[in-house]
N, C-alpha and C positions, 0 to 999 in steps of 0.2 A: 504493500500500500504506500502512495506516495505520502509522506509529510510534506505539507506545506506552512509557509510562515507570512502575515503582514505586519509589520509596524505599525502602530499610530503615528500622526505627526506630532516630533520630536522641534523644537521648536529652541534656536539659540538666539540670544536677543544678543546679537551683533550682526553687524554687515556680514554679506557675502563673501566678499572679498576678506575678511579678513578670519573668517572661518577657513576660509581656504590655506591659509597663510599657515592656521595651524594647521589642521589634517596635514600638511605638506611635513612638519615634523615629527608624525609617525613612519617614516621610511627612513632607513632602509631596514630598521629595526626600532622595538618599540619594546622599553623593558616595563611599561605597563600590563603589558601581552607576555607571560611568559611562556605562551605556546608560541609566540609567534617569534622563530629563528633570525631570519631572513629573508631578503627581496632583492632579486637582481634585472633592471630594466633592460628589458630585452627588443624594445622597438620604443621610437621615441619620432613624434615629428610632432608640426606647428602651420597653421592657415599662409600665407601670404600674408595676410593682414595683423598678423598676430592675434586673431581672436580667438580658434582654436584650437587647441594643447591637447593631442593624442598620448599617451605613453601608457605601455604595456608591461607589466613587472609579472617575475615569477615567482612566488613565494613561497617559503618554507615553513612547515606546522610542526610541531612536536607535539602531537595529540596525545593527551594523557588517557592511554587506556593500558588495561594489563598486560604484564610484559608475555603473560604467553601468546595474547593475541597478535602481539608484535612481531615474534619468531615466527608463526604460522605467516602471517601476513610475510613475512622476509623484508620488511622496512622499517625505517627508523624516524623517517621523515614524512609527511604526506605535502605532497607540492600541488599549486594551486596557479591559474592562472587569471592575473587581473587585468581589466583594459578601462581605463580613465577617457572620458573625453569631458574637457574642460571648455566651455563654452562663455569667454569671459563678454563678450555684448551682449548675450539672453541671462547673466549670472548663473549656469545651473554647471553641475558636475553629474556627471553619469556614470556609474562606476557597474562593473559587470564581472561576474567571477566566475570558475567552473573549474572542479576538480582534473587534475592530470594523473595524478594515481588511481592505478584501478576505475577509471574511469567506464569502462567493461562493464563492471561488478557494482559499479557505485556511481550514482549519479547527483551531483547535487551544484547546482546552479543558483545564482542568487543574482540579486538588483539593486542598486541603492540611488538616491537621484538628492543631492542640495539643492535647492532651488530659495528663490528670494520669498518670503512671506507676502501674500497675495492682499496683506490689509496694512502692512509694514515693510516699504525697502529697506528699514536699517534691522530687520530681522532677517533669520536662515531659516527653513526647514531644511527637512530631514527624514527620509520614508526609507523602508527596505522592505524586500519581500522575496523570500527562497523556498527552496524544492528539495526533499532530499529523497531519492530513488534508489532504494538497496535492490537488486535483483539478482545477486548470490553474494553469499562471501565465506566459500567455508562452514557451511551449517554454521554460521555465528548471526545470522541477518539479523534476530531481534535484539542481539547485545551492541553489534555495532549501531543499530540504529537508537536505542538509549545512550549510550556515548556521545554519539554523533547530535543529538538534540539537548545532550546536557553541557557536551563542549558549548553549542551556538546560545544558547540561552543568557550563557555564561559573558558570553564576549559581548551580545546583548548589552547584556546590564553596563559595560564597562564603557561599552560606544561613548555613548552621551559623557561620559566622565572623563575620558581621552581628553577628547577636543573643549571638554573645559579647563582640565590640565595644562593647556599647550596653549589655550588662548592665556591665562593667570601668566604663565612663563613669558610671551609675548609682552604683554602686560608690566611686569616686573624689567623688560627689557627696555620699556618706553615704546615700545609700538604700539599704540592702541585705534590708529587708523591706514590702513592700506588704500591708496585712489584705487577707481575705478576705472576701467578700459577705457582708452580713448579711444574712436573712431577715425583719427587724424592719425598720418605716417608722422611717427615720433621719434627722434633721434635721439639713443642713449646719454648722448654726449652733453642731453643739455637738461640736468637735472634741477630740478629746487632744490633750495638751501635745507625741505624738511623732508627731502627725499629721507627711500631707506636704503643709499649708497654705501652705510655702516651697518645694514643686516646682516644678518646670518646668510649662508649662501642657500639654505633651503626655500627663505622667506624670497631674496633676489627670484631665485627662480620661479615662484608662486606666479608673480606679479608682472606686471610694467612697469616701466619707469613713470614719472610723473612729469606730467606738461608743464611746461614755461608760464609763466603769467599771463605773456600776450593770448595764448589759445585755451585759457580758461573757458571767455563765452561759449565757445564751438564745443566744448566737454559741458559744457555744462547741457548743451544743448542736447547732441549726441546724448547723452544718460538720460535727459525727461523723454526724451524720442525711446528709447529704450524702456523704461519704466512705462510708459503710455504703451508697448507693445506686449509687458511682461502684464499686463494689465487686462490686455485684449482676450479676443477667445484662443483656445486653445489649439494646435492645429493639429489635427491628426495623427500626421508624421513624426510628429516631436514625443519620445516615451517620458522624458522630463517632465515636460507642459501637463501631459494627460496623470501622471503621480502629481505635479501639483493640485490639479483639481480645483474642486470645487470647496469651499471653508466648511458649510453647511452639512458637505457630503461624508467629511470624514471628524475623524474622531483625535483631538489632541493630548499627546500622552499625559499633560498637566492637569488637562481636565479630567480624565480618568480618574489619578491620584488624586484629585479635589472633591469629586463627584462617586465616584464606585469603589475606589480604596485601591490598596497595593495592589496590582497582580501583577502576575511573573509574566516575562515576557509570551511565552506561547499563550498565557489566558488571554492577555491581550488580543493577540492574532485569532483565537476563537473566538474572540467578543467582535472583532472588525470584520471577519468572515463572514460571519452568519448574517450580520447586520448589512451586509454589502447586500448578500442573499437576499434578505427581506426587501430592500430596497429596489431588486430587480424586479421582485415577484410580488413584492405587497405597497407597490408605491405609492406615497401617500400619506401612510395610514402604517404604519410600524410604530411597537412601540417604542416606550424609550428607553434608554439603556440600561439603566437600572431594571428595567424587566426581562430583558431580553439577557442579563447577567443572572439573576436568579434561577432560569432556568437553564444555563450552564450549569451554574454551582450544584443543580440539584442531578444532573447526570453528569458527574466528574469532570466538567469543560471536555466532553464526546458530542463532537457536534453536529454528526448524524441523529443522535438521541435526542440530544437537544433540540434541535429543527422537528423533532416529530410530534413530541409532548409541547412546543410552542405553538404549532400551526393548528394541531385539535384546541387546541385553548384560546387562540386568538377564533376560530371559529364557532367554540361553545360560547366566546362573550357576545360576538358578533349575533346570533342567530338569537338568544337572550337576551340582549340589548343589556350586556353586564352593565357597559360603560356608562347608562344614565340609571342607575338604578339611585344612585346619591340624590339626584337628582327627581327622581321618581316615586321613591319607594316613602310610603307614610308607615311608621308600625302602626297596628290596631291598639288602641287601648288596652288591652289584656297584657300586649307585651311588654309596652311601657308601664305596666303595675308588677308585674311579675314574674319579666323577665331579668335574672337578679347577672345582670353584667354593665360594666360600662367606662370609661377610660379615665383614668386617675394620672397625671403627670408623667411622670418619664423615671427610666433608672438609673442607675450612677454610669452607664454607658449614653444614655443621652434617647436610649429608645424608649418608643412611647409604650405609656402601660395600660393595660387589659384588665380588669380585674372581673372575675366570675365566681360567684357564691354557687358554686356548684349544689351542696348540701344544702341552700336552704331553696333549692329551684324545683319545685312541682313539674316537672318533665312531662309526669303522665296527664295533667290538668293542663298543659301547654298544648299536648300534641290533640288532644281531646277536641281543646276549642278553637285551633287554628291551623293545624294539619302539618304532615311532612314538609310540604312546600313552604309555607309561611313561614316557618322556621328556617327552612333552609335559603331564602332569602335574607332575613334578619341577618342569618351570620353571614350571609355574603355582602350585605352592606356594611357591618362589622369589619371585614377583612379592606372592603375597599376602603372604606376610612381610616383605617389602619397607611393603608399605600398614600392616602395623601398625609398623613401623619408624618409617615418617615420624610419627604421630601420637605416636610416645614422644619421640621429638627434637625436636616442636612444644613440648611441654612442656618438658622440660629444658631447649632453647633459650630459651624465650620469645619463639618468630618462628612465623612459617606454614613449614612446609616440606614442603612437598607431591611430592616427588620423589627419586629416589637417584641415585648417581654410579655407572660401573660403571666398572673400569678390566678390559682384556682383554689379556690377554701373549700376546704370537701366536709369543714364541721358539718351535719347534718344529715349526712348520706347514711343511706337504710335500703334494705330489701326494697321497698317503692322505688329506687332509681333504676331496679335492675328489671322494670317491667319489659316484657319482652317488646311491643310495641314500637318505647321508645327508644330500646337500644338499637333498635334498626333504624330510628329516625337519628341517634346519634352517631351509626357507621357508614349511614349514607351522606350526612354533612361532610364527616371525613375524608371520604373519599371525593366529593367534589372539590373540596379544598385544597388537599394533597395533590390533584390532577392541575389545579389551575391556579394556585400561590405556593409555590416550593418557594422553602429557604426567605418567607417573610416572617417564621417565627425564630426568632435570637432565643429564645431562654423559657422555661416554660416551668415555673414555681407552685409545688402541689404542697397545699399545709395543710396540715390536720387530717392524715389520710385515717380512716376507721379501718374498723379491721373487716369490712364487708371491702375495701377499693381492693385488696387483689384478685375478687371476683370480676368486679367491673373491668380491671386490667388486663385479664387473661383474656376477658371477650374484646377488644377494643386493639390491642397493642398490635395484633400483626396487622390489621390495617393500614395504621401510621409508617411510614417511613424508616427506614434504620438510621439513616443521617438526624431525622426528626427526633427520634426517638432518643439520642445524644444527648438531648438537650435538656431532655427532664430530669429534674430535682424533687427529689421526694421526702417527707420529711413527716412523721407519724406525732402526734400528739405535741405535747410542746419544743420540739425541740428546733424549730426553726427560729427559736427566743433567742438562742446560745451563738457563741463564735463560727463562725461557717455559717450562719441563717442565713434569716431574708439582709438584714443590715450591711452583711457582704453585697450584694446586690440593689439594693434600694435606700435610699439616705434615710437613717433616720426621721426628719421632718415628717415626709408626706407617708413612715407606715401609717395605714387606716386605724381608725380607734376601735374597730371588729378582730385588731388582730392586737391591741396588746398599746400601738402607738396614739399621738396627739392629733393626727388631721382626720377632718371629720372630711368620711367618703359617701359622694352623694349616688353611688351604688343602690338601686332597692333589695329591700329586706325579702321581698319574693310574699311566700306563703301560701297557700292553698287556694286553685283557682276554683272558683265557684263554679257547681255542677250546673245552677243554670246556664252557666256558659258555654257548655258541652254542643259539640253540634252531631248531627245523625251522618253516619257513614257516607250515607247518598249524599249531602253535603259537602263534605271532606273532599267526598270525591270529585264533583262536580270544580269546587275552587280549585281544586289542583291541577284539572286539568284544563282551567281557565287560567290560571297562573305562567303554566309552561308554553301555552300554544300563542301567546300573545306576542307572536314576532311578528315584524314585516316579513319576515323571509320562509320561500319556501324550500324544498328539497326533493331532488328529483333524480332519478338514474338513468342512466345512456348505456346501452348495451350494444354490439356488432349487430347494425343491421336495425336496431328499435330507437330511433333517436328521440329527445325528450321533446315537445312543442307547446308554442303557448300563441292563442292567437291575439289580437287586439284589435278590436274597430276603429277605425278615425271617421269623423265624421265631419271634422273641420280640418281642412286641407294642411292649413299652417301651423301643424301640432309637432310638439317634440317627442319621442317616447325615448324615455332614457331606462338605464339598466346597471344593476349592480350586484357581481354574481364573483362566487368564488369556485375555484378547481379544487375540490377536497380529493379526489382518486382519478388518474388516467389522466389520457390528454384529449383533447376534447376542438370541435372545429364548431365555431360558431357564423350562423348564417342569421339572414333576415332577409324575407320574401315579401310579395303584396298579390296582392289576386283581387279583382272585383265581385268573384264567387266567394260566398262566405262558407267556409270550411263546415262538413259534417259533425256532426256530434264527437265530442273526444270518445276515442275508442283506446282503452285500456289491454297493451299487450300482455297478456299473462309469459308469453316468448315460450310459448311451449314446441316453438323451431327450434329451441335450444335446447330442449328436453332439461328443462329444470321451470321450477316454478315460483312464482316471487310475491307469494300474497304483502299487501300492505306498498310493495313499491308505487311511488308516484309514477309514471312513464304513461305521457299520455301524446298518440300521435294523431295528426290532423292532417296532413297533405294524403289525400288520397292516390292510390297507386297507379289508376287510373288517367290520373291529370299528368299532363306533358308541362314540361319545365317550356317557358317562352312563348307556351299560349295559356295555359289556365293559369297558370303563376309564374312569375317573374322573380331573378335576384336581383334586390335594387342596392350590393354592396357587396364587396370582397368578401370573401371568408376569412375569420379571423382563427389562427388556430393557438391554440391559448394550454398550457404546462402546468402540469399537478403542482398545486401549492400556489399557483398563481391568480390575483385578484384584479379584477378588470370593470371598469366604469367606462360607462358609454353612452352617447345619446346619436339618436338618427333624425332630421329634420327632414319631417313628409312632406309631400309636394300633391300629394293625389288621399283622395278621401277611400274607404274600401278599407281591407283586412288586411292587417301585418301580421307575419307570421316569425316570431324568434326561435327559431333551430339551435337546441344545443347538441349534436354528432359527435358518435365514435370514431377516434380520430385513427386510420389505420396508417401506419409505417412505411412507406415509398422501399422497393425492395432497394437492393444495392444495384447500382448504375453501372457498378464493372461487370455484372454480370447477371444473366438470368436467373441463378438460381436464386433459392429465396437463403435466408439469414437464419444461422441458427437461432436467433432471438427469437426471430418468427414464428421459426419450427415451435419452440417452445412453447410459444405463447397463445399457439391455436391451441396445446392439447391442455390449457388450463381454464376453466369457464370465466373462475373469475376475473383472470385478464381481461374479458371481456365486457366487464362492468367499469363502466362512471360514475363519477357524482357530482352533482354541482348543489352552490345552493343561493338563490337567486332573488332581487325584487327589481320590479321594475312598475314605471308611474309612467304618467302622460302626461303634458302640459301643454300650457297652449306657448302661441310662440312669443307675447307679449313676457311671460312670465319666465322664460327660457335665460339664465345668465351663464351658459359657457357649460363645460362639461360635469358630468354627475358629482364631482367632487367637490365644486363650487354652488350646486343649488344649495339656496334652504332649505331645500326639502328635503337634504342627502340626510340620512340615518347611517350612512357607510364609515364615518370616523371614528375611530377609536378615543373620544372624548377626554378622558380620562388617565389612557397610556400612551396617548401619541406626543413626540414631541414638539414642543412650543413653535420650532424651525421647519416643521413639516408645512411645505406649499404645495397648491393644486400642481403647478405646474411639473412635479414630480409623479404624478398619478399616470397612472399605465391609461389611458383615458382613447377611445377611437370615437371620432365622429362620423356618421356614417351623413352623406344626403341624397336622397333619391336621384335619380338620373332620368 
């Protein structure tokens, strides 16, 4: 499997040029680097103009791995080959590297680009991003590939520290500014009085010399002509320009440390990865990084895993409309009497606190009179408040705090908590919560456990988590009073006065919910299933051959019908048709051509088989073919009154072009049914054209935004968005 690596931007608050000045003082050896031997320039050349500086070094490693791997390998050294191009009128360095040993056996390639800060020309960045490709070595592939990522991790860390080293040295020399390129033919010969004609010879060589007085204006000018182009878009051609990017697009290593806390450099490059990911596939509309970090954390930063348990969860919030529930959700009176939880200040870490009277909480009188769902919303507003919590206490603190503390008082607990009922109503919380907030609980404080909690524990515990599960502190009778208690954990001041301290906690006392409040099963059931089905969105399957259709009347010519539909499985081809014949009654494929059967699937088709493409219906727009995970917003502007038909199609694989046969993928993939299923899951509106402002991601009508988890910097104009118009 390939390893791969990104950087954040790394970001030095000094000119270009005189970043460059230092890096140049890491050659031809660098005893910061004590793997790093030596380097010998093996091609070296320079523009006509002197603006570009090619030079090629060979470098020598002494990779710290075990000496037997070293004798099998038969080397002592690993050599590496680097190629510079220095581009001093755009300010960027491009650096490109690629092993020469074992190159065969082991492949690993890397990038790194300096370029001028795109909000700042007296700043540098700083991006890299590498490959590393073991494809034998000795049945040792997985040892050398942990070496191989704990050497680069390693040198990582030291980057950024090098080149501040060497700028301080600079510094302490009295160079604390290097000119910039002049675009004028410049003669050595006729320096300023503040040239650096007394540098070091590695600094001489970085640089140019410096212009005369007289041809200041013309440098001056040349450099805002410059800066005005470093400025401009990016061109293609340029791999510098396109690693510079976009400010919005990428992620700066200070802000990480400021905003999500330490991480090493490969968590980094899983948090930039995925995030890139989401940005191709969910444009728009991602969340923010703090979210999209907790579910790393909760699958070991494995960012296949991670990508799988994010996308069901950004699609259970979506299809639930999680994101305004803060916003939506009123408790019912019963809960606000006696449901005994609710947030009390923060803990000597600065995360916000939970408190829940477990014990004196009537469970079976809650589920009685408000059902599994009402509940299980309560605590999912709970949890979201909890997520705007941590980001107010990032602030205030001045730290990352990405999680809250809960402490739970179990005084009170009796055979009544253990009714079976609501322990299903408390393992089904669980596992929603566990699916769609990993790693937002820091610390989890159990006081006053009786001696009935290892019953409740035994049934409850393999649900939770094993990382979760870390995190609980247990502590029976009084002994959370003593050294190692809660006062380890919570300042004194705000312990509650239920637990022993001075602050009065406006927590309710709970107590037995009165049985008039009780509602009849038929009830229960009815709101819950008014609870859950309250999306805009539907859900629908595509299968080889059964495609999913939705038709829509227009009846006023100058209407929009816009659309917002995700890829949860398969790849999928989306069309849109019009016919002035109104389509037959939806007929419901059971696809018993497939010889399987799919009670409950949505699939409903409308184009009759009958009707010829270009006289009974028409495509009035390309076909769009659209990738699993990927989320698409669109509107089409009618031109003709009559019936549109939106097509969502199984999208089949084009064979391979060198050859007739077909692909073993293929082969595969016929003899599996379920290969042959899709899913999308979809809303779409109509508007007339007065009301129409630009694509679905800009209506106000859109309910497509992640409200809540998306970032502040997210613009439409990032939205994967097609607009269709009749022809």
């Amino acid at each position: 499997m390939v390893q791969k690596y990104q950087s954040p931007v790394r970001v030095y608050k000094h000119p270009f040029e005189l970043v460059m000045a230092a890096y140049e003082r890491r050659f031809p050896t660098c005893h910061l680097i004590p793997m790093f031997v030596n380097s010998d320039v093996v091609n070296e050349e320079t523009s006509e103009d002197g603006s570009i500086h090619r030079i090629e070094r060979r470098c020598a490693l002494d990779v710290d791995a075990p000496r037997l791997l070293k004798r099998i390998a038969g080397v002592d050294y690993v050599y590496f080959t680097q190629k510079n191009t220095l581009n001093k009128k755009e300010r960027t360095l491009h650096i490109e590297s690629h092993n020469e040993t074992f190159s065969n056996r082991v492949v690993v390639h890397e990038t790194c680009c300096y370029s001028v800060h795109p909000e700042n020309e007296e700043w540098t960045c700083f991006e890299q991003t590498a490959s590393l490709d073991i494809k034998s070595f000795f049945g040792f592939e997985s040892t050398v590939e942990k070496i191989a990522m704990k050497q680069y991790a390693s040198s990582i860390n030291k980057g950024k520290e090098i080149i501040e080293f060497y700028l301080k040295e600079l510094e302490n020399e009295g160079v604390t500014h290097v000119p910039r390129w002049s675009c004028s033919t410049i003669s050595p010969a006729l320096p300023e009085p503040n040239s650096l004609s007394t540098s070091p010879p590695e600094i001489q060589h970085a640089i140019t010399p410096t212009v005369s007085a007289s041809q200041a204006a013309e440098t001056k000018d040349c450099a805002a002509q410059d800066a005005k182009q470093d400025n401009g878009a990016p061109q293609a051609d340029s791999l510098a320009e396109i690693l510079a990017g976009t400010p919005e697009d990428k992620l700066d290593a200070d802000y990480i440390k400021r905003y999500l806390g330490d991480l090493t450099p490969l968590q980094e490059s899983c948090l930039i990865r995925l995030r890139k990911w989401l940005q191709e596939t969910h444009k728009g509309k991602i969340p923010k990084d703090e979210h999209i970090l907790r579910f790393l954390r909760a699958r070991d930063f494995n960012m296949d895993k991670a990508r799988e348990i994010l996308c069901q969860s950004l699609t259970w919030r979506k299809q639930h409309q999680v994101d305004y529930l803060l916003e939506t959700w009123n408790p019912p009176q019963v809960l606000q009497d006696y449901y005994t939880g609710g947030w009390h200040h923060h803990d000597r870490d600065g995360r916000p606190l939970y408190i829940l009277r477990l014990g004196h909480m009537d469970t079976k009188g809650l589920v009685r009179a408000l059902g599994e769902e009402s509940l299980l919303r309560h605590v999912l507003s709970i949890n979201e408040e909890g997520l705007r919590r941590c980001e107010e206490n990032t602030k205030v603190f001045g730290r990352p705090i990405s999680c809250w503390t809960c402490l739970v008082d179990l005084e009170g607990l009796n055979m009544r908590h253990l009714w079976r009922p609501g322990v299903k109503a408390l393992l089904r919380i669980i596992e929603v919560v566990e699916a769609n907030y990993p790693e937002t609980l820091g610390r989890l404080l159990i006081l006053r456990a009786p001696r009935v909690f290892p019953v409740l524990w035994t049934l409850v515990s393999p649900f939770i988590d094993e990382n979760t599960r870390k995190k609980f502190l247990i502590y029976a009778g009084n002994d959370y009073q003593g050294p190692g208690g809660l006062v380890d954990y919570i300042d004194k001041e705000i312990i509650p006065d239920f637990l022993g301290g001075e602050c009065m906690c406006e927590v309710p006392e709970g107590g037995l919910v009165p049985k008039s409040m009780y509602r009849t099963a038929e009830e229960l059931e009815n709101e819950d299933v008014r609870l859950w089905t309250e999306t805009i969105y539907q859900s629908a399957s595509i299968f080889k051959g059964a495609p999913h259709e939705l038709v829509i009347e227009i009846i006023d010519a100058a209407s929009v019908i816009t659309w917002d539909f995700d890829v949860c499985k398969g790849d999928i081809v989306f069309n849109i048709y019009h016919s002035k014949r109104a389509p037959q009654a939806p007929r419901k494929d059971p696809l018993g051509t497939h010889g399987i059967t799919s009670p409950g699937v949505n699939n409903v088709q409308l184009i009759d088989k009958s009707w010829t493409l270009g006289q009974d219906y028409s495509m009035v727009a390309s076909p769009l073919t659209c990738k699993e995970g990927e989320s698409v917003q669109g509107s089409h502007i009618t031109r003709w009154p009559g019936f549109y038909i939106l097509q969502w199609k199984f999208h089949n694989m084009p064979a391979c072009s060198a050859t007739n046969l077909p692909r073993v993928d293929d082969v595969l993939a016929t003899l599996q049914v379920s290969s042959h299923k899709c899913k999308v899951m979809y809303y779409t509106e109509v508007l007339g054209s007065e009301d129409f402002r630009g694509s679905m991601t800009s209506l106000e009508s859109s309910h497509s935004g992640f409200s809540q988890l998306s970032a502040a910097t997210t613009s439409s104009n990032h939205s994967q968005s097609s607009s269709m118009i009749s022809r």
